[in-house]
ZAGUVEX-592591 format. One line per field, with one value per residue (C-alpha): residue number from 1; residue in three letters; x, y, z. Coordinates in Angstrom, 1 decimal. Each point is the difference from the previous one (the first is absolute). Last residue first. Example, Ala and Ser with C-alpha at 12.3 -4.5 7.8 and 13.67 -1.06 7.14 Angstrom:
2
k: 2 / 1 .
r: SER / ALA .
X: 13.7 / -1.4 .
Y: -1.1 / -3.4 .
Z: 7.1 / 0.7 .
***
This chain:
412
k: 412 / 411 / 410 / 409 / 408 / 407 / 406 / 405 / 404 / 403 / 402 / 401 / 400 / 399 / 398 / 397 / 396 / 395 / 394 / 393 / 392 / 391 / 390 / 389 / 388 / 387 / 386 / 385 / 384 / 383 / 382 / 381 / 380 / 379 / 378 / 377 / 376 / 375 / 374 / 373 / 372 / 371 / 370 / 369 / 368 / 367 / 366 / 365 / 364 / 363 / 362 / 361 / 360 / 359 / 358 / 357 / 356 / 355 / 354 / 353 / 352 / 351 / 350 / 349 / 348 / 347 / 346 / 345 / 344 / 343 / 342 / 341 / 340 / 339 / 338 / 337 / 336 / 335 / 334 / 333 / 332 / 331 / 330 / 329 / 328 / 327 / 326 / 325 / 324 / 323 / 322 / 321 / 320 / 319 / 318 / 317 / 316 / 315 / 314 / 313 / 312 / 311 / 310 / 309 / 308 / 307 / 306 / 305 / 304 / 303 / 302 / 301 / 300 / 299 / 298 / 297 / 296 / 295 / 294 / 293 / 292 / 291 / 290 / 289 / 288 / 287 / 286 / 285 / 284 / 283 / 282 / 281 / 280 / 279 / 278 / 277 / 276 / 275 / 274 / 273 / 272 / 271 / 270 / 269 / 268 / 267 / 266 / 265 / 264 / 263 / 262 / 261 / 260 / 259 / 258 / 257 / 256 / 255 / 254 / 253 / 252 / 251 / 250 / 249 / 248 / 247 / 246 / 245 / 244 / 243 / 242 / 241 / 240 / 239 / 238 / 237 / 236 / 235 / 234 / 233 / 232 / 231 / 230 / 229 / 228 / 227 / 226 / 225 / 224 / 223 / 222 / 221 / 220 / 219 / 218 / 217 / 216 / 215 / 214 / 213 / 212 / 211 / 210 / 209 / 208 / 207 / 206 / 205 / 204 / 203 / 202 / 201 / 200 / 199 / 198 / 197 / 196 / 195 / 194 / 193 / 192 / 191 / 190 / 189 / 188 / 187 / 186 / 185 / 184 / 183 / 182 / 181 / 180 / 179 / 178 / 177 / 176 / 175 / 174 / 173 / 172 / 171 / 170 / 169 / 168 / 167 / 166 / 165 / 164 / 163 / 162 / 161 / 160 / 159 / 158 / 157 / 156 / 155 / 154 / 153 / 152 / 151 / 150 / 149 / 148 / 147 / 146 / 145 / 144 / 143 / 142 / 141 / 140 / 139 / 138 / 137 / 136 / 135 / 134 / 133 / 132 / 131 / 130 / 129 / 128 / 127 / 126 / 125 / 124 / 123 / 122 / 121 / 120 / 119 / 118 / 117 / 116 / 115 / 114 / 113 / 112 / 111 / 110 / 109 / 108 / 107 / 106 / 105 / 104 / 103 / 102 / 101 / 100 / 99 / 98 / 97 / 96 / 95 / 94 / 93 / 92 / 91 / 90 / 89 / 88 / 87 / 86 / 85 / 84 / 83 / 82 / 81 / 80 / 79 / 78 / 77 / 76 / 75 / 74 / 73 / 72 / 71 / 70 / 69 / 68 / 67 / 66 / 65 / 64 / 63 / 62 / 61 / 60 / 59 / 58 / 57 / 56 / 55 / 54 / 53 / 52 / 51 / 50 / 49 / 48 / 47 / 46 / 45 / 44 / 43 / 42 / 41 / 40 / 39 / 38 / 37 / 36 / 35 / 34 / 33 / 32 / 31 / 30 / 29 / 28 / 27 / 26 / 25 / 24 / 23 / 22 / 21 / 20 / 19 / 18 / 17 / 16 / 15 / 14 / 13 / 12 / 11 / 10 / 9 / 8 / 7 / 6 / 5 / 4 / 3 / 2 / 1 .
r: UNK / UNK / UNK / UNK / UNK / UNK / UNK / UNK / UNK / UNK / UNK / UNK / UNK / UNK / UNK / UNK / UNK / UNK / UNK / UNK / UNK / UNK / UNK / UNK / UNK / UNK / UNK / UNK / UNK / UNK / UNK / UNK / UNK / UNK / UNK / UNK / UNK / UNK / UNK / UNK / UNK / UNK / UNK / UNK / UNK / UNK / UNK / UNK / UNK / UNK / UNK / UNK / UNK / UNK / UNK / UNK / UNK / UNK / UNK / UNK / UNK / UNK / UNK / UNK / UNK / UNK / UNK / UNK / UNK / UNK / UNK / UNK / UNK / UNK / UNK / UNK / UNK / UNK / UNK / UNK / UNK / UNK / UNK / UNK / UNK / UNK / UNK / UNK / UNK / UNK / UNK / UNK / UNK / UNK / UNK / UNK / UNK / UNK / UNK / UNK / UNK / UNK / UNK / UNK / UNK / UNK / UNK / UNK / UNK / UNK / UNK / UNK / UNK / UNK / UNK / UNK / UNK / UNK / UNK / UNK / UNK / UNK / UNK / UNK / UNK / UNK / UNK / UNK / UNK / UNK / UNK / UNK / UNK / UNK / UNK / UNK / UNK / UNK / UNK / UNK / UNK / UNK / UNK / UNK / UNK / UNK / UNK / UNK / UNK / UNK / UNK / UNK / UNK / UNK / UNK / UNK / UNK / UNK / UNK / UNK / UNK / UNK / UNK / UNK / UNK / UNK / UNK / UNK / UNK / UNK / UNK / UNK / UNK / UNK / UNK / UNK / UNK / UNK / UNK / UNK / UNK / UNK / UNK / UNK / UNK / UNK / UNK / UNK / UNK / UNK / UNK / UNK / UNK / UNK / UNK / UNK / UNK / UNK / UNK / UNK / UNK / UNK / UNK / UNK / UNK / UNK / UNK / UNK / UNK / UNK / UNK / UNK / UNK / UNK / UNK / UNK / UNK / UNK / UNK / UNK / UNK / UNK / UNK / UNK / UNK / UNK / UNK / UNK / UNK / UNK / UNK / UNK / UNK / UNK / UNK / UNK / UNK / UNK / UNK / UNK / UNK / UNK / UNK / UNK / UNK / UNK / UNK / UNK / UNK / UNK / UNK / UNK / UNK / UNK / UNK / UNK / UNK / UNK / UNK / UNK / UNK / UNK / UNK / UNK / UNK / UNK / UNK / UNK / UNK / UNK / UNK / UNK / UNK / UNK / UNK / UNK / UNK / UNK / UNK / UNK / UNK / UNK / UNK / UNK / UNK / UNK / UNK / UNK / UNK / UNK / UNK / UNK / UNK / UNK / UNK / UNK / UNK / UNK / UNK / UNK / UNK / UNK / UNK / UNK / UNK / UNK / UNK / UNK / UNK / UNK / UNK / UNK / UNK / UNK / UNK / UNK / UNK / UNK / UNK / UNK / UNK / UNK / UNK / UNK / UNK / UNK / UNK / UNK / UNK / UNK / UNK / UNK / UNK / UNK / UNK / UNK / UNK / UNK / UNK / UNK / UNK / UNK / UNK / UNK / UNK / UNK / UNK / UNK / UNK / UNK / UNK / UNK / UNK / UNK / UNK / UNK / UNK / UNK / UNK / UNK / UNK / UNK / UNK / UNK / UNK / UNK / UNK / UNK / UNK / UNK / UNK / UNK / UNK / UNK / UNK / UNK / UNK / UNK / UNK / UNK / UNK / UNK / UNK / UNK / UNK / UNK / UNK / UNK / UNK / UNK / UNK / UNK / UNK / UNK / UNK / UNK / UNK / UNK / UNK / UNK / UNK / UNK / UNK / UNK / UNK / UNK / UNK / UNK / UNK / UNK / UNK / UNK .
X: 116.6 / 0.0 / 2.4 / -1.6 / -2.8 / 2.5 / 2.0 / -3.5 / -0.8 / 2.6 / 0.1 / -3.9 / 1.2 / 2.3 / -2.7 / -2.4 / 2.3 / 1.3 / -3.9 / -0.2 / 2.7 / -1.7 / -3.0 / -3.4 / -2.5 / -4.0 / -0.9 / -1.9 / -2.7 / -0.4 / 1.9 / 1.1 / 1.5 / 1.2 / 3.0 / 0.9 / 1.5 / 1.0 / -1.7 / 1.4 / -2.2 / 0.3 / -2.0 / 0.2 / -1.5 / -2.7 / -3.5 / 2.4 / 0.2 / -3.5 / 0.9 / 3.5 / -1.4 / -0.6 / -3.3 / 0.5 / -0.3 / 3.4 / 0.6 / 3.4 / 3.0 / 2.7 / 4.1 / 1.6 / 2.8 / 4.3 / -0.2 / 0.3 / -3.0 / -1.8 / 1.3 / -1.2 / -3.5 / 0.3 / 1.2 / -2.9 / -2.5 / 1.3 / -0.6 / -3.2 / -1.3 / -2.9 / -3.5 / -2.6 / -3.4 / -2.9 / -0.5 / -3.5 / -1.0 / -3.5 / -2.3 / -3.5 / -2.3 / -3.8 / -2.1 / -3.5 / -1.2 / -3.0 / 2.0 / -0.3 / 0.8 / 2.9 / 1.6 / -1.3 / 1.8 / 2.9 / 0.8 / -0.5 / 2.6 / 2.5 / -0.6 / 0.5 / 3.0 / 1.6 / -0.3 / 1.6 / 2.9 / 0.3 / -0.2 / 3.2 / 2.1 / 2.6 / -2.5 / -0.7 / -4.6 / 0.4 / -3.7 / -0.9 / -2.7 / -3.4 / -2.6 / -3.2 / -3.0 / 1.9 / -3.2 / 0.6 / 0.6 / 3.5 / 0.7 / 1.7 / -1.2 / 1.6 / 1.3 / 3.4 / 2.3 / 3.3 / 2.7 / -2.8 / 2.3 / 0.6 / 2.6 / 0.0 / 1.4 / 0.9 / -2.4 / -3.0 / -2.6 / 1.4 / -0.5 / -3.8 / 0.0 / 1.7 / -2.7 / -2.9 / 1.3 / 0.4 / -3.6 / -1.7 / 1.6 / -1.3 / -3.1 / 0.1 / 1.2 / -3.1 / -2.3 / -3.6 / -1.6 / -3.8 / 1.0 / 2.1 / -2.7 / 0.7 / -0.8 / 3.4 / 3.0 / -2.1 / 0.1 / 2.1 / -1.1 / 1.8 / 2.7 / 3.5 / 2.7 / 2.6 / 3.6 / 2.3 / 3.7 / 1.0 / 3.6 / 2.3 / 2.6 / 4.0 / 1.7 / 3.8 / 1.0 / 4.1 / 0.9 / 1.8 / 1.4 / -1.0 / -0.6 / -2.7 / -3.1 / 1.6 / 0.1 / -3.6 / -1.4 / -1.7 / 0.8 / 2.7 / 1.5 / 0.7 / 2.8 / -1.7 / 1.5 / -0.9 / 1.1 / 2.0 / -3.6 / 0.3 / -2.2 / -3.1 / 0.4 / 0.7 / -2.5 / 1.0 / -1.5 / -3.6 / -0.6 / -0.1 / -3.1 / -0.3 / 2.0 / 2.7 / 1.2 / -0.7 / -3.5 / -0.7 / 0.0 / -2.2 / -2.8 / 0.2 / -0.4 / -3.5 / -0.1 / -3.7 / 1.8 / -0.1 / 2.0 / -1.8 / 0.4 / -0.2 / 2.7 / -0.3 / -2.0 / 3.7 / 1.1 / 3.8 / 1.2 / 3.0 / 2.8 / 1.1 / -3.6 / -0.8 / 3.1 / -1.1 / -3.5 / 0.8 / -3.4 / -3.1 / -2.2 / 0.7 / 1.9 / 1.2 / 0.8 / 3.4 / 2.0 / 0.1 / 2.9 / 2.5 / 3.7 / 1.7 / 3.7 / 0.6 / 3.0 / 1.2 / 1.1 / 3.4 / 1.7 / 3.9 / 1.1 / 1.2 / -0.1 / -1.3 / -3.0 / -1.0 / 0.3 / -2.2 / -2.3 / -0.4 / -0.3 / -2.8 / -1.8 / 0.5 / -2.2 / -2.5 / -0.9 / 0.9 / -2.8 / -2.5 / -1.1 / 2.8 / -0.8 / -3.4 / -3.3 / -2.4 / -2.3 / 1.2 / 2.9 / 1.6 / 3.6 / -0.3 / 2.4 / 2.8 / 2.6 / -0.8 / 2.3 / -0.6 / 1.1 / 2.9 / 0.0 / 1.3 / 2.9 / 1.3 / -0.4 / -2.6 / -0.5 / -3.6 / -1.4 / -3.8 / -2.2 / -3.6 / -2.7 / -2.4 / 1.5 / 3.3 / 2.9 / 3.3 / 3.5 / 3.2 / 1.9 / 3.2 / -0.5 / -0.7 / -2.6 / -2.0 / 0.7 / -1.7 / -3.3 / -0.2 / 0.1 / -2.6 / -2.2 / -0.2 / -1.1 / -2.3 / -1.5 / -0.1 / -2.0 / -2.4 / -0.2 / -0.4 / 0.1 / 2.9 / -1.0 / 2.7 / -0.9 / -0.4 / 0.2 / -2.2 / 0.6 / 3.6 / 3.4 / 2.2 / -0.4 / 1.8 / 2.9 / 0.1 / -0.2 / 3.4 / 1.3 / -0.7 / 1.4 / 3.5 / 0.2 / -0.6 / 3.1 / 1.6 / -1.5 / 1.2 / 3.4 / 1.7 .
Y: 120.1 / -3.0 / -2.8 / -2.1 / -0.5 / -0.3 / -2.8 / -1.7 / 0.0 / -1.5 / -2.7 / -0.3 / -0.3 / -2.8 / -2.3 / 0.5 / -1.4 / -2.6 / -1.0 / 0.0 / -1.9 / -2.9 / 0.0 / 0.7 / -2.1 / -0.4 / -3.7 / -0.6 / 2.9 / 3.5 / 1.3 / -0.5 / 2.6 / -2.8 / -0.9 / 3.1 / 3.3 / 1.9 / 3.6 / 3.0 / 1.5 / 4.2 / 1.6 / 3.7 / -0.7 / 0.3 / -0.4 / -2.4 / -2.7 / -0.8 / -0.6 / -1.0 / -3.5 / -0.7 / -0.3 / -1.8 / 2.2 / 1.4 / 2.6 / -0.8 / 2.6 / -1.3 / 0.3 / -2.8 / -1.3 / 0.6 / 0.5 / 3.9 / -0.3 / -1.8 / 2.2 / 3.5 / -1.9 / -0.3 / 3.6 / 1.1 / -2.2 / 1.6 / 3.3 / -0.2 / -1.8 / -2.6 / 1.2 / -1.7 / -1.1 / 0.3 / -3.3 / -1.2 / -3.1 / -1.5 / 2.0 / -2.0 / -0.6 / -2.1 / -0.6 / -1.8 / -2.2 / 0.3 / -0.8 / 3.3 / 1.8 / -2.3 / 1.6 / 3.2 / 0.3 / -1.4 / 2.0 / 2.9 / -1.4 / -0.5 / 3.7 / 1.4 / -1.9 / 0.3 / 3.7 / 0.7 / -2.5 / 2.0 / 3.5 / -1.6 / -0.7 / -2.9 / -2.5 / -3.2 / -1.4 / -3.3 / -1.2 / -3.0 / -2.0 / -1.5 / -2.2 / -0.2 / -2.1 / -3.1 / -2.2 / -2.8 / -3.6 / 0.1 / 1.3 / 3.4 / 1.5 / 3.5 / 0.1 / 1.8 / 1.5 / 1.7 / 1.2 / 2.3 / 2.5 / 3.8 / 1.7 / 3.3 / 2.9 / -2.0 / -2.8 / 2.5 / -2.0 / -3.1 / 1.3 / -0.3 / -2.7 / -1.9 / 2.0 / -0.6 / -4.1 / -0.3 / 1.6 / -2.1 / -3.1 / 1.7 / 0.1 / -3.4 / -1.2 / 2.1 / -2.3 / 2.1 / -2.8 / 0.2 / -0.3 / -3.3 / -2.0 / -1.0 / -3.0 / -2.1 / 2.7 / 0.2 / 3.5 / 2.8 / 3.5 / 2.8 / 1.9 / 1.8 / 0.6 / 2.3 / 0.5 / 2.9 / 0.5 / 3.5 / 0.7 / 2.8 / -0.7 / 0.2 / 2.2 / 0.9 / -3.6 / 0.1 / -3.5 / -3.3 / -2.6 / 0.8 / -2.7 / 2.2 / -2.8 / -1.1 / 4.0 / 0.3 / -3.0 / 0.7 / -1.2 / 3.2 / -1.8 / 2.4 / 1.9 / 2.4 / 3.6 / 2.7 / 3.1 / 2.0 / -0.5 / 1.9 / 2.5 / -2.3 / -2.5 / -3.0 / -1.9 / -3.3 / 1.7 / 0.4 / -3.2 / -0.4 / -0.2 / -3.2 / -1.8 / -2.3 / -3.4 / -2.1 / -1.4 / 3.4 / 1.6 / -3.3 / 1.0 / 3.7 / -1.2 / -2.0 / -3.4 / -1.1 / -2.8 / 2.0 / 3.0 / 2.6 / 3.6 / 1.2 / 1.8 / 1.5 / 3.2 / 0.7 / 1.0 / 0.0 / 3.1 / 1.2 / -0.5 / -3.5 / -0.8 / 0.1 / -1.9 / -3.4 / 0.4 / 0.4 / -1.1 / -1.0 / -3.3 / -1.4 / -3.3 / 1.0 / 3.9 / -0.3 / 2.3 / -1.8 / -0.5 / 2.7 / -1.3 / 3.2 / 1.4 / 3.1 / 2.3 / 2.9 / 2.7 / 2.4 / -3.8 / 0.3 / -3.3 / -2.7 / -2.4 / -2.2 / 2.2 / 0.4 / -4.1 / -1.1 / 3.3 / -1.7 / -3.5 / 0.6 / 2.2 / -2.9 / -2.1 / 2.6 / 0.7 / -3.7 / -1.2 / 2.2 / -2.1 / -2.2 / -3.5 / -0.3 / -0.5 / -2.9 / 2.4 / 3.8 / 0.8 / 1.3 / 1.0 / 3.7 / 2.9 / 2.3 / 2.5 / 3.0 / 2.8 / 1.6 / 3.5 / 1.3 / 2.2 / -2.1 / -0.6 / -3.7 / -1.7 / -2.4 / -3.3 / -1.5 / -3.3 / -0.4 / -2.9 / 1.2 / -1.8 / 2.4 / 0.9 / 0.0 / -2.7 / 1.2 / 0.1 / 2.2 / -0.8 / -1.8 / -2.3 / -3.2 / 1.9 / 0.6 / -3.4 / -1.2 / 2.6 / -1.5 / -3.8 / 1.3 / 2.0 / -3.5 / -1.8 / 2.4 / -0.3 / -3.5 / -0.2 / 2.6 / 3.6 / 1.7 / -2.9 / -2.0 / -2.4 / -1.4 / -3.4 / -3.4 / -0.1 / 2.7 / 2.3 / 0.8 / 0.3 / -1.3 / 3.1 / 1.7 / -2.2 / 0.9 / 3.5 / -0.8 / -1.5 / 2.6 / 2.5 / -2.0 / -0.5 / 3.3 / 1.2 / -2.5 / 1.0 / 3.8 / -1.3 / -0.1 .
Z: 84.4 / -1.6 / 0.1 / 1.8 / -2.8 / -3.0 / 2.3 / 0.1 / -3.7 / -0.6 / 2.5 / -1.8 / -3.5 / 0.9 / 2.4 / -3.0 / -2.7 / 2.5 / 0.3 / -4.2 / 0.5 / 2.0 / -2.3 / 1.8 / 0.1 / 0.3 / -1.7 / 3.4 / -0.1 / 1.2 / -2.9 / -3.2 / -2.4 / -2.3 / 2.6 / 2.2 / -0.8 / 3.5 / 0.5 / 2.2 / 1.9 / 1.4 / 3.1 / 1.4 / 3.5 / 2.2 / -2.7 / -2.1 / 2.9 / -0.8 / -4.1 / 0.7 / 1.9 / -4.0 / -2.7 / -2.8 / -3.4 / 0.8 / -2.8 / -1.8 / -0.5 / -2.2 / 0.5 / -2.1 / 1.7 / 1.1 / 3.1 / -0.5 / -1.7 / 2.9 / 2.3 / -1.7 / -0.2 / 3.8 / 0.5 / -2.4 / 2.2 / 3.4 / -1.0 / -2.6 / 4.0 / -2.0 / -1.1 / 1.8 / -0.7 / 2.5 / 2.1 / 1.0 / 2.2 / 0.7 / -2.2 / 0.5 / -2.7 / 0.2 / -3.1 / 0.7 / -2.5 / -2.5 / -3.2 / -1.6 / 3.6 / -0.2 / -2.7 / 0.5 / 3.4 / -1.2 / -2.8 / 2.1 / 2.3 / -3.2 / -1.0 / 3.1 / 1.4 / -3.6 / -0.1 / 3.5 / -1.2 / -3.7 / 2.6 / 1.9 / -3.1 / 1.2 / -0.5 / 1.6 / 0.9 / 2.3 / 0.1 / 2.6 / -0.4 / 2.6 / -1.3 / 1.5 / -1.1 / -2.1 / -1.5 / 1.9 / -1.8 / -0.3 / 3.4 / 1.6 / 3.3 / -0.9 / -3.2 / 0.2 / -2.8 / 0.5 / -2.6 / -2.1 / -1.7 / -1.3 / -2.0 / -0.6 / -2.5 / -3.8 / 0.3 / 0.7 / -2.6 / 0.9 / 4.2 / -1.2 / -1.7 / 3.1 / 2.5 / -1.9 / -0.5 / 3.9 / 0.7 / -2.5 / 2.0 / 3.4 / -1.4 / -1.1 / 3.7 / 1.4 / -1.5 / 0.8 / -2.5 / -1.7 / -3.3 / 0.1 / 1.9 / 4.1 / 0.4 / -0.8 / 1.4 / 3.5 / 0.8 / 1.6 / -0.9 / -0.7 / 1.7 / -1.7 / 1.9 / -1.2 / 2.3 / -1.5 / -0.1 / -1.6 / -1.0 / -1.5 / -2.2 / 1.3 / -1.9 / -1.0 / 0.9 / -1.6 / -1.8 / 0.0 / -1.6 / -3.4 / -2.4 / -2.1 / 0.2 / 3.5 / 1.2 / -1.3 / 1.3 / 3.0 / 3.8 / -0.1 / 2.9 / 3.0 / 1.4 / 2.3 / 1.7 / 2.4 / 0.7 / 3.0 / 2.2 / 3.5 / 0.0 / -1.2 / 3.1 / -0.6 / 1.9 / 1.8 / 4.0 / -1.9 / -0.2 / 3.8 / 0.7 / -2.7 / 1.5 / -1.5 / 0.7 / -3.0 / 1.7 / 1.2 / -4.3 / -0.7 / 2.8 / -0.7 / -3.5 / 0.5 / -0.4 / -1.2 / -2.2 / -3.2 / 1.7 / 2.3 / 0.1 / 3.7 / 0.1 / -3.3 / 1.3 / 1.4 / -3.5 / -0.6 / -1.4 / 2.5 / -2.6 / 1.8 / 0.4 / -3.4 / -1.3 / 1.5 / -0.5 / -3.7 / -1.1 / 1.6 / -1.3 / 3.1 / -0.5 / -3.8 / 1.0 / -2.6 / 2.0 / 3.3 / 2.0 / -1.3 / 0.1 / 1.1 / -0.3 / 1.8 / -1.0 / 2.0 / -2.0 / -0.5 / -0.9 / 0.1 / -2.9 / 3.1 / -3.1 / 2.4 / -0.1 / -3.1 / -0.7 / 2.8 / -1.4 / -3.2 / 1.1 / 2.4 / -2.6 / -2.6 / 2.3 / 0.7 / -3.8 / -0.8 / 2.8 / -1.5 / -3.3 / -0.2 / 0.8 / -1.9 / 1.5 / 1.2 / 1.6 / 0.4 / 1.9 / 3.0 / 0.5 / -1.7 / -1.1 / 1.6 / -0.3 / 2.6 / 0.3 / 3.6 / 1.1 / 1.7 / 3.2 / 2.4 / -2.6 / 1.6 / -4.1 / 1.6 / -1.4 / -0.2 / -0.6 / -0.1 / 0.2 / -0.7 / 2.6 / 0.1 / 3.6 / -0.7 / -0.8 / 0.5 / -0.6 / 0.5 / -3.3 / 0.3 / -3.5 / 1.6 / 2.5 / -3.6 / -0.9 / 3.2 / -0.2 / -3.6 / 1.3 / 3.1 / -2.3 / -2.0 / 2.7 / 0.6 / -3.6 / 0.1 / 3.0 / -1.4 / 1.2 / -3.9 / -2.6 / -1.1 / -2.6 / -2.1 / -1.9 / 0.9 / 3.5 / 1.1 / 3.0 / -1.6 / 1.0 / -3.4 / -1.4 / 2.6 / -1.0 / -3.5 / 0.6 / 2.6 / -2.9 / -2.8 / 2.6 / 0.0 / -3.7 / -0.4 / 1.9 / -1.7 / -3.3 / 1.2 / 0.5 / 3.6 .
***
């Protein structure tokens, strides 16, 4: 079989995933939704399809593993995300683990002597959309996940224990899907680039030798709610400007930084909203990226002293809360030379990219050396419809990672 046969038949099975969705115009397959089980259930199927022994644990992860019958081996991990963000693209984390099925399918009906066993998992919940909490999924299979969370409650008073027994986990028994530390042979993503530099360059793919640090933070800002016709211009606590002149500090800010960090405001709330109230609480999300830790410690100062004159200026009260922080990781030099070594021998530009997105590699980094290989997608884009990924730029990945493979097993 060809490698565009090969990617024909992942490009299908991407397609098909697609097509499971809690909305019906557009892909939405958030963390312990109907679709999203149903979707577990067609990946947990074409996992069986391909021999593996099969599973679904307790955060709801489906994992399909094949054991090479050395008691004493260790684990290679190939694996990426199922969920999504709201109305989403087809590719972003479904070709990671969709590839992965193909790729091991392949290895072993080649009957090529494996020295490692091989676990192939669909991660449940990498982008945090329901919760707010990132790579649940991957957390608890490297031991990480925080019990505090428990009680963490979704925008319809749902809390996660609640969503994690409706799919058929417990949470007391979390601890039973851990990989433990020991026993991790290395772990490895396929991802899209979801940035343009391979479709500006026409590169197929690339070697992740970075993955940029991340801090997720919750502002409210409180003023004073008033009627939007009595109230004069002067005399206003309007805590929807202040959060305006917030959003503009933090844009001119990150301008002036455009080369280390990248920071945005995805989520905006006006609590009891009406035209004719003056807004008294609004509550935004800041996303702060950079792969240089000290420019992310620097950032978080500056932007929250920003803040707190900002609305000190305009009488309002300035609230920040931390909710998630990732450090930036540096990729496994090992594993990423033998994948740039593969990509030459395949015949393709060898480039090293920093991942400005964060990846389930980032929790799984701090138990195992950890390499990503990047797929060019249309324009860059991401996290939206229009995402796509050409069918031989998949065959392009699907080749350099069979490579990559058979230089793996062959090490001492």
């Amino acid at each position: 079989m060809s490698y565009l046969q090969r990617a024909e038949g992942v490009l299908h099975r991407i397609q098909a995933l697609a097509a499971i969705s809690d909305d019906a115009h557009g892909i939405t397959r958030t963390f312990g939704s109907a679709a999203f089980m149903a979707g577990s259930k067609q990946v947990l199927h074409w996992m069986q399809e391909a021999g593996l022994q099969v599973r679904v644990d307790n955060i709801g992860n489906v994992r399909g593993r094949w054991n090479c019958g050395d008691i004493k081996a260790k684990t290679f991990v190939i694996a990426s995300h199922i969920d999504t963000v709201i109305n989403a693209g087809a590719f972003d984390g479904p070709l990671g683990v969709l590839a992965a099925l193909d790729i091991v399918t392949h290895l072993l009906q080649s009957a090529q002597p494996v020295p490692f066993n091989i676990e192939v998992i669909a991660f449940s919940d990498e982008e945090g959309v329901r919760f707010h909490t990132t790579f649940l999924g991957s957390k608890t299979v490297t031991g990480s996940f925080d019990h505090h969370l428990h009680d963490k409650k979704d925008a319809a008073g749902i809390t996660l224990k609640e969503v994690i027994g409706t799919m058929g986990g417990n949470t007391t028994e979390l601890y039973q899907d851990v990989i433990p530390p020991a026993s991790w042979q290395g772990y490895f993503e396929i991802h899209i680039e979801q940035g343009p530099v391979l479709y500006d360059r026409n590169i197929p793919v690339a070697v992740v030798h970075a993955i940029a640090g991340q801090q997720r933070i919750m502002v409210t800002i409180k003023g004073m709610a008033g009627h939007a016709g009595t109230v004069p211009m002067d005399k206003r606590q309007d805590a929807l400007c202040g959060a305006a002149a917030f959003i503009l500090a933090v844009e001119q800010w990150a301008l002036q930084h455009k080369d280390a960090i990248v920071a945005t405001v995805g989520y905006l709330q006006v609590m009891n909203a009406a035209s004719n109230v003056i807004p008294g609480e609004v509550t935004l999300s800041l996303d702060l990226r950079s792969a240089n830790e000290n420019m992310l410690h620097n950032a978080h100062t500056a932007l929250y002293t920003i803040g707190v004159e900002l609305c000190k200026e305009r009488q309002l009260i300035f609230e920040w809360q931390t909710i998630q922080q990732t450090k930036p990781v540096d990729c496994d030099p090992f594993m990423s030379g033998l994948l740039e070594q593969s990509i030459t021998e395949a015949g393709y530009d060898a480039i090293r990219l920093v991942s400005g997105a964060g990846h389930d590699a980032v929790p799984v980094s701090d138990v195992s050396p950890v390499c990503m290989l990047f797929v060019k997608c249309y324009k860059g884009i991401s996290h939206h419809p229009q995402e796509n990924v050409l069918l031989e730029d998949i065959a392009a990945a699907l080749k350099v990672s069979d490579q990559f493979m058979l230089h793996l097993i062959k090490q001492p």
